[in-house]
C-alpha positions in Angstrom: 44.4 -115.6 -13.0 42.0 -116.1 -15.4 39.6 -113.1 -17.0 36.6 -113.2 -19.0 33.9 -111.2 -20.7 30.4 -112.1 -19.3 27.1 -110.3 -20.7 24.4 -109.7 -17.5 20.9 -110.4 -18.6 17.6 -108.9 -17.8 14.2 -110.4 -17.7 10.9 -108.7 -17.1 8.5 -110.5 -14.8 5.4 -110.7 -15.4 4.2 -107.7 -13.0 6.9 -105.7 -14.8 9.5 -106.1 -12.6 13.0 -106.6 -13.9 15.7 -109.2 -12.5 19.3 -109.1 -13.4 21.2 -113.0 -14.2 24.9 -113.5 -14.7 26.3 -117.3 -15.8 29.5 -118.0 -14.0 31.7 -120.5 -15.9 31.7 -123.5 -14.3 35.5 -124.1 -14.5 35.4 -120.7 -12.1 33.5 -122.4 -10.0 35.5 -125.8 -10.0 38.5 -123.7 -9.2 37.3 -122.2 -6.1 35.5 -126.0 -4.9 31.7 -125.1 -5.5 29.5 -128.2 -6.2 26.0 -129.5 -6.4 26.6 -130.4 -2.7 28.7 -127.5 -1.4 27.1 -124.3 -3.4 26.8 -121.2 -0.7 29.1 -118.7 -1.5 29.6 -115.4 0.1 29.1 -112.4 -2.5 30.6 -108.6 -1.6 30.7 -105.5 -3.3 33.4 -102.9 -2.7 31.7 -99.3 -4.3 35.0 -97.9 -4.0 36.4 -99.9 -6.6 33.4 -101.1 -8.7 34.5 -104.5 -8.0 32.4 -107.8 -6.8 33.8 -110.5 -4.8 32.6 -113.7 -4.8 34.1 -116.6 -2.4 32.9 -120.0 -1.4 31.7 -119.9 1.7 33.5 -121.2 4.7 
């Protein structure tokens, strides 16, 4: 398994809104088959454990 440290980044929009963004390494992707042709994945959160879950799509 292979762990790393990502920063989340905010923007302001231009009606003051703001928008989190988070770049997944690609090689994550790769591992899991995601590509420019096949790119829905399914994204879950578990509150009990503070995690996210993020699958490719079946």
């Amino acid at each position: 398994m292979e762990k790393r440290v990502l920063k989340v980044s905010f923007f302001k929009s231009g009606s003051g809104s703001i928008s989190p963004k988070l770049n997944i390494p690609k090689s994550f992707l790769d591992k899991i088959g995601v590509t420019q042709e096949d790119r829905e994945i399914e994204i879950t959160i578990d509150e009990k454990t503070s995690k996210i879950i993020i699958e490719k799509k079946k």
